[in-house]
C-alpha positions in Angstrom: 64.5 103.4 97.7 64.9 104.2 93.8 64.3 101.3 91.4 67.5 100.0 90.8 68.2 99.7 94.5 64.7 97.6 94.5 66.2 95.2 91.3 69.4 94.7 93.9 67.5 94.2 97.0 65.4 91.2 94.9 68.4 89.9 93.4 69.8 89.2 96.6 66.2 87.6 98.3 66.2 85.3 95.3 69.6 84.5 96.1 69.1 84.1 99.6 65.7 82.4 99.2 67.5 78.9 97.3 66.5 76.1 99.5 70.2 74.4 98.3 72.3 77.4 100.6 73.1 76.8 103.7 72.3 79.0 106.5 75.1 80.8 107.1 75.3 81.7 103.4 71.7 82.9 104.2 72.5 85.2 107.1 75.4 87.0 105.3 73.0 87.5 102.6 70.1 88.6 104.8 72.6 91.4 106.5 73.8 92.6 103.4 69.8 92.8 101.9 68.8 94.7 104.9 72.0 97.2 104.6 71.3 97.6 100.8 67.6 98.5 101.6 68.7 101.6 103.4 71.7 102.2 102.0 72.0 101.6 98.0 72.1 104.9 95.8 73.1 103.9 91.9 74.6 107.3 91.6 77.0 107.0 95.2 77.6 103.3 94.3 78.7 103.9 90.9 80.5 107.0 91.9 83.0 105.2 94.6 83.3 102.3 91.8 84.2 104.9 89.3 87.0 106.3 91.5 88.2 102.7 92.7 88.6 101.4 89.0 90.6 104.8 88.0 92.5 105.2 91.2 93.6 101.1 91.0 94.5 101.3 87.2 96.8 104.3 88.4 98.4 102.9 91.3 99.4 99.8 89.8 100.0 101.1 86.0 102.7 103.4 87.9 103.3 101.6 91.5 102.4 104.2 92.4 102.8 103.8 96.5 105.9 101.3 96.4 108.0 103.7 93.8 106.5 106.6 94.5 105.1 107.3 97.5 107.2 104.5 99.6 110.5 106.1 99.3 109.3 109.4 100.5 109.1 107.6 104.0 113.0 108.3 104.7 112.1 112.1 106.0 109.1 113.1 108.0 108.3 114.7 105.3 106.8 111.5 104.4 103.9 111.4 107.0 102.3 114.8 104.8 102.6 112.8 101.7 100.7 109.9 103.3 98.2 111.8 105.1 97.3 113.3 101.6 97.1 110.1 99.9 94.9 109.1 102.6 92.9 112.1 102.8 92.1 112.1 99.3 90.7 108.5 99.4 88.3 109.0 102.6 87.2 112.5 101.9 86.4 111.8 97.9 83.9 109.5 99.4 83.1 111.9 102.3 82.6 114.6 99.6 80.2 111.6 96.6 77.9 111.1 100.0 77.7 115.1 100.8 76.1 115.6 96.8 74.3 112.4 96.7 72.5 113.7 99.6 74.0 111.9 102.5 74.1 113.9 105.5 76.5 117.6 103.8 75.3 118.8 107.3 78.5 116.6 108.2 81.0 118.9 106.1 80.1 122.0 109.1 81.1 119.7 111.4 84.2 120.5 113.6 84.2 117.2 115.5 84.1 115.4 111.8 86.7 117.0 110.5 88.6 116.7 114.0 88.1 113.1 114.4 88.4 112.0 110.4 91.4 114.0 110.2 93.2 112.3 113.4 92.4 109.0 112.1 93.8 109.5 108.8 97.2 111.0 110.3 97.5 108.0 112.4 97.2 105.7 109.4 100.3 108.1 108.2 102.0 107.4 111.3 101.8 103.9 111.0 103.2 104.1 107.8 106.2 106.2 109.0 106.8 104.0 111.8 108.1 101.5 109.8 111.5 102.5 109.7 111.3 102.2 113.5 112.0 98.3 114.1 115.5 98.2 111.7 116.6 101.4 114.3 115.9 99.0 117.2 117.0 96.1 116.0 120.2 97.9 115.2 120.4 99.0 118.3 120.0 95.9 120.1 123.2 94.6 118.1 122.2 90.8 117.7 124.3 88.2 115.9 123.7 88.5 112.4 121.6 85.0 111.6 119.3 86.4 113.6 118.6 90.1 112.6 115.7 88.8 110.0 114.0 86.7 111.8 113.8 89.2 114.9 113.4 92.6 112.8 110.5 90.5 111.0 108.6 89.6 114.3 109.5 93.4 115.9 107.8 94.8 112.8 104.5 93.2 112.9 104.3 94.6 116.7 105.6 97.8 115.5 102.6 98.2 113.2 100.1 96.6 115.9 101.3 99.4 118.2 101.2 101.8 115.6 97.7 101.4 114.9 96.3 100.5 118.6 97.9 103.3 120.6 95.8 106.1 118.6 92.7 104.3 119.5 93.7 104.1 122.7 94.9 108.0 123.3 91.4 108.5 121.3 89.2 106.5 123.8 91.0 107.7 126.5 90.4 111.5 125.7 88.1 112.2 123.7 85.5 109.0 123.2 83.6 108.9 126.4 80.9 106.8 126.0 80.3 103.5 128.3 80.3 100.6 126.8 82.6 98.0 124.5 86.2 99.1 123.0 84.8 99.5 119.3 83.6 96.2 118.3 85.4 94.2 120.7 83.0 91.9 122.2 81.4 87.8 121.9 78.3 89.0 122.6 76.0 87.6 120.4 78.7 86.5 117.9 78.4 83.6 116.2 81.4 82.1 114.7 79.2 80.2 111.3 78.8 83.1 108.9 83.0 83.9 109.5 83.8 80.2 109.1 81.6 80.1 105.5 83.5 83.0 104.5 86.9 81.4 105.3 85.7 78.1 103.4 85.0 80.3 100.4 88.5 82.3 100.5 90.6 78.3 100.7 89.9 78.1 96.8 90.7 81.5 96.4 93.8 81.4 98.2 95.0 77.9 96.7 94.1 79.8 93.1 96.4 82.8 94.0 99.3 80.8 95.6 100.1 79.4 91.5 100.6 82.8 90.6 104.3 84.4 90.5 103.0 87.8 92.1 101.9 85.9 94.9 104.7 84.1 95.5 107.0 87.5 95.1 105.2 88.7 98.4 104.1 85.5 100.3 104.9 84.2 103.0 105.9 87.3 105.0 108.6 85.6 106.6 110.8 83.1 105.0 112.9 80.9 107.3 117.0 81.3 106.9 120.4 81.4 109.5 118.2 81.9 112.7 116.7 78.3 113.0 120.5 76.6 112.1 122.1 79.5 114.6 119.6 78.6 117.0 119.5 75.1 116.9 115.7 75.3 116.5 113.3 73.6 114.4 111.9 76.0 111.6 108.5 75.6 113.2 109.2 77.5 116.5 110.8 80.7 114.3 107.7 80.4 112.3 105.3 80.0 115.3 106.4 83.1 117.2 106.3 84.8 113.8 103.2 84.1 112.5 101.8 85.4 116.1 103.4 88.7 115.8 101.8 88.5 112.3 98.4 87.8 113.7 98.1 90.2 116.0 98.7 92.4 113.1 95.8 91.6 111.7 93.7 91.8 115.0 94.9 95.6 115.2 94.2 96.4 111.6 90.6 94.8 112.3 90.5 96.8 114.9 91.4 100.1 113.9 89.3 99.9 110.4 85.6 98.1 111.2 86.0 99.2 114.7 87.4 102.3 115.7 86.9 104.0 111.9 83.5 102.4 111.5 81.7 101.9 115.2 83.8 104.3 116.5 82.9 106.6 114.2 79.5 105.8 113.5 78.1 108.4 115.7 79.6 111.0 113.8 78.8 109.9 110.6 76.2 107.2 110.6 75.8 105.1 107.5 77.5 107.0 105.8 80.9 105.7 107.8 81.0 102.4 105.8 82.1 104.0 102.5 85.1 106.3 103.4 86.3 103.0 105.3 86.0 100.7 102.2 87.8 103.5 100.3 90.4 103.6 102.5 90.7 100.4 103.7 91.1 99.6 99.9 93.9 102.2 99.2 95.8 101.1 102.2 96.2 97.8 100.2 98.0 99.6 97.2 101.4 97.6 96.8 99.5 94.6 97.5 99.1 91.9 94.7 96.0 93.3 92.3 93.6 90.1 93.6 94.0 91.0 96.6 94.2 94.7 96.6 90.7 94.6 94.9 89.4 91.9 97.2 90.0 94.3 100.1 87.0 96.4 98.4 84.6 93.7 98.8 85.8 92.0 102.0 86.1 95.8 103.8 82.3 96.3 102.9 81.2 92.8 104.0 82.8 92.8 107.3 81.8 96.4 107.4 78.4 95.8 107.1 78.5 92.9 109.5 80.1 94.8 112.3 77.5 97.7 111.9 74.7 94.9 112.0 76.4 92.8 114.5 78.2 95.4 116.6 81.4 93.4 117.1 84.4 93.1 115.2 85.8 89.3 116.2 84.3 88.0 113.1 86.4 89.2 111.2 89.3 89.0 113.3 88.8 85.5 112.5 88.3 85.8 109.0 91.1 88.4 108.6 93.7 86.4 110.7 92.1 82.9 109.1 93.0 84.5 105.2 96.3 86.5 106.2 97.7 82.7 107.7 96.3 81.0 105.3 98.5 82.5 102.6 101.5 82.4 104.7 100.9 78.0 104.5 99.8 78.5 101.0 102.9 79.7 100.0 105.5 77.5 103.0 103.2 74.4 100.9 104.8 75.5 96.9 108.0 75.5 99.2 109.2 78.9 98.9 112.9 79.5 99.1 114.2 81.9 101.3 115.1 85.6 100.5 
C-alpha cells in the first residue's frame, strides 16, 4: 500500500475512532477502511475521477443521452448506440485497472469479455425496451383517463423485467455455482448501517426537493383523470404505482451490486467494483446533476458493502428508501400534474 493510500486509510480510523459516532456510522466506515487498505491506488482513483468529471461536464453541457443518444432509441439501431455508450464507460475502467496493474491477465480472457460484454448489451436492451409498454398499452385499448396511470405502472415492470430476465437466462446457463442468486440473501444482514444511510440522505433529499430541476423530474408519477374516472382516492393510484416503482429499484439493485459485482466477482475480483461504479454512474446521465453524481459515491458504498457483506438487501432498502423518498418529497411541494 503506497503512502497516500496509508494518509486515506488513517483519515478514515480517525474518523471512525470519534467516541461522538455512533455505531453504525462506525461499521460503514470500518468496511470502507478495510476495502481502501487493499484496494486504493492514487493513480486508478484519480484516473476514474478524471474520466467521471470530463465525461459528466460533457453529458450534461450537451445532454448528451436525452438529446442525443435518447432519440436514437426509435430503430434498433439504437441498442448498438447504447451498447457503445456503455462499453466505453465499463471497459475505460476495465482498461485504467489493466495499466495500473490490476489483473491485464483479465484482457486474454474469453469468459471476461463473454460475460462483460453480455451484461453491457442487456443494459442496452433495457434501454430499448422502453418503447415496449406504450405498444402494449396501445394495444390493450383502455379508456383514455387511464392510459397514464397504467402505461406508468406497465413501465416500471417493463424495466424490472428488462433487467431480471438476463440474470435469470445467465444463472440458468451459464452461472453454475451453488449457492445464493447474487446477493440475495438475510443472512447476516443487519438492517442499522442502511437505516443511518437513509437518515443521512432525508436532508439531502428535502435540500434537492427546493430545487426546479428536481421538481422537473419528480415524482415519477403525477396523479390526473384515472383517480376521478375511477372513482378512487389518489392514494390507491399512487400505491399500486409506487410498487411497480419499487420493484424497479429492487431489480436495478439487483442487476448492478449483485449480478455485475458478486456475480461477477469471480471473473474479475476486486477489480469488479470500479467498472460497476462507472457504469452504474453513466446509467444515471439524464438524471438531475445531484444526483447523477451521487450515484458515484452511493454505487461504491453499497458496492463495497455487498462485496464485504455478500448480500445485496441493504441496499435494496436504501435504494427503494431514497427513490420513495423523493416521490413524497416532491407529492409534499404539491406538484401539479403533467
Amino acid at each position: 500500500m503506497d503512502s497516500t493510500c496509508a494518509g486515506a486509510v488513517a483519515c478514515v480510523s480517525e474518523i471512525r475512532d470519534r467516541p461522538a459516532l455512533e455505531a453504525p456510522l462506525k461499521q460503514l466506515i470500518e468496511y470502507l477502511k478495510e476495502y481502501l487498505e487493499d484496494d486504493f491506488h492514487f493513480g486508478y482513483y484519480l484516473t476514474i475521477a478524471v474520466f467521471l468529471a470530463i465525461s459528466f461536464t460533457l453529458n450534461f453541457s450537451l445532454d448528451f443521452k436525452r438529446e442525443i443518444l435518447n432519440p436514437t432509441l426509435a430503430s434498433p439501431l439504437g441498442i448498438l448506440y447504447f451498447a457503445a455508450f456503455y462499453a466505453f464507460a465499463y471497459y475505460f475502467a476495465v482498461f485504467a485497472a489493466a495499466y495500473f496493474g490490476r489483473d491485464a491477465q483479465l484482457l486474454r480472457s474469453p469468459a471476461f469479455w463473454g460475460v462483460t460484454s453480455f451484461a453491457i448489451f442487456a443494459m442496452a436492451l433495457d434501454n430499448y425496451s422502453t418503447n415496449l409498454p406504450k405498444l402494449f398499452v396501445t394495444a390493450l385499448d383502455l379508456p383514455a383517463p387511464v392510459v397514464y396511470w397504467v402505461w406508468k405502472c406497465v413501465w416500471n415492470l417493463d424495466r424490472v423485467m428488462a433487467l431480471v430476465l438476463p440474470i435469470l437466462v445467465y444463472r440458468r446457463f451459464i452461472d453454475d455455482r451453488p449457492g445464493g442468486f447474487y446477493g440475495l440473501t438475510l443472512r447476516g444482514f443487519d438492517a442499522r448501517p442502511y437505516v443511518f444511510m437513509l437518515l443521512v440522505m432525508l436532508p439531502l433529499i428535502a435540500w434537492a426537493s427546493f430545487r426546479p430541476a428536481f421538481l422537473d423530474t419528480y415524482p415519477d408519477y403525477r396523479a390526473g383523470r384515472a383517480e376521478a374516472f375511477l372513482e378512487i382516492s389518489r392514494l390507491a393510484t399512487y400505491g399500486v404505482y409506487e410498487a411497480s416503482y419499487a420493484l424497479r429499484y429492487v431489480a436495478i439493485e439487483l442487476f448492478f451490486r449483485g449480478f455485475l459485482l458478486l456475480g461477477l466477482e469471480r471473473i474479475l475480483g476486486r477489480a469488479a467494483l470500479m467498472p460497476m461504479v462507472t457504469l452504474y454512474a453513466f446509467w444515471h446521465f439524464g438524471k438531475p446533476v445531484p444526483e447523477a453524481i451521487g450515484s458515484i459515491f452511493a454505487g461504491y458504498i453499497l458496492g463495497v458493502i455487498a462485496l464485504r457483506t455478500r448480500s445485496i438487501v441493504g441496499g435494496i432498502l436504501v435504494h427503494v428508501g431514497v427513490a420513495l423518498g423523493m416521490d413524497l418529497a416532491a407529492y409534499l411541494h404539491g406538484v401539479s400534474p403533467r
